[in-house]
C-alpha positions, 0 to 999 in steps of 0.5 A, spaced: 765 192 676 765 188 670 758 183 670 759 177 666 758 177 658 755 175 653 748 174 652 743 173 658 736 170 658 731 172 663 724 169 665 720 174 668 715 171 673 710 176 676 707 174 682 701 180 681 699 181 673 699 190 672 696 189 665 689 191 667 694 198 668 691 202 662 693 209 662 692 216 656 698 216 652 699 222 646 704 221 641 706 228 638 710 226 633 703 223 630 699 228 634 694 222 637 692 220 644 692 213 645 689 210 651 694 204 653 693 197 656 700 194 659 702 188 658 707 183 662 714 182 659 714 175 661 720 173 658 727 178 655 733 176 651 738 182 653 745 182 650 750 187 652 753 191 647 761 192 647 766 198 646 773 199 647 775 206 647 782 209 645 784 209 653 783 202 655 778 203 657 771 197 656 764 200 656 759 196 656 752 197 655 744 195 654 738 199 654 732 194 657 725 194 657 722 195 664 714 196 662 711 195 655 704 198 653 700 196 648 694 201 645 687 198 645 683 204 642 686 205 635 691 202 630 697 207 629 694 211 623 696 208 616 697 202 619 694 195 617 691 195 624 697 195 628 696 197 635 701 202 638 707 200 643 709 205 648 716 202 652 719 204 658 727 203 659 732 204 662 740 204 660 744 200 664 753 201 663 758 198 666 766 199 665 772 196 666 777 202 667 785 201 666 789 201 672 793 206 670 786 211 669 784 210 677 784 216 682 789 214 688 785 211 693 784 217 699 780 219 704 773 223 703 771 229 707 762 227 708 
């Protein structure tokens, strides 16, 4: 499988708006609760990143956001009043194998 390369803008158009979505956050490594409002993603710049490995083989990979969260009850601490951002992601990899790398196509017990 091998999808295009290079960079990808997106626009994102939500027919719903999720960001009355509030939710309690702790952060432990500032040992603070948050409580968190989402905020709609309402356009990304995604590029993916290349790696060649030594057999051949290309791995591609990007880490894209699919939810943004932003404190609305306090600043982070220290801060200069900046508001804390929480993100969910997901890992996306695609790979191009050699030829040579493939198992032999065969049947499959289910």
């Amino acid at each position: 499988m091998y999808l295009t390369s290079g960079m990808r803008k997106t626009i994102l158009i939500h027919g719903d708006s999720m960001s009355s979505k509030q939710y309690d956050y702790e952060d432990k490594a500032l040992g603070v609760r948050f409580k968190m409002e989402v905020v709609d993603i309402v356009e990304s710049d995604e590029k993916w990143n290349t790696y060649k490995l030594e057999d051949g083989t290309i791995l591609r990979v990007k880490q894209v956001v699919v939810q943004a969260a932003r404190s609305v009850d306090k600043p982070i601490p220290g801060s200069n009043g900046e508001p804390l951002y929480h993100v969910k992601t997901q890992t996306l990899v695609t790979s191009v194998v050699p030829k040579e790398l493939l198992f032999p196509e065969r049947e499959y017990e289910e």
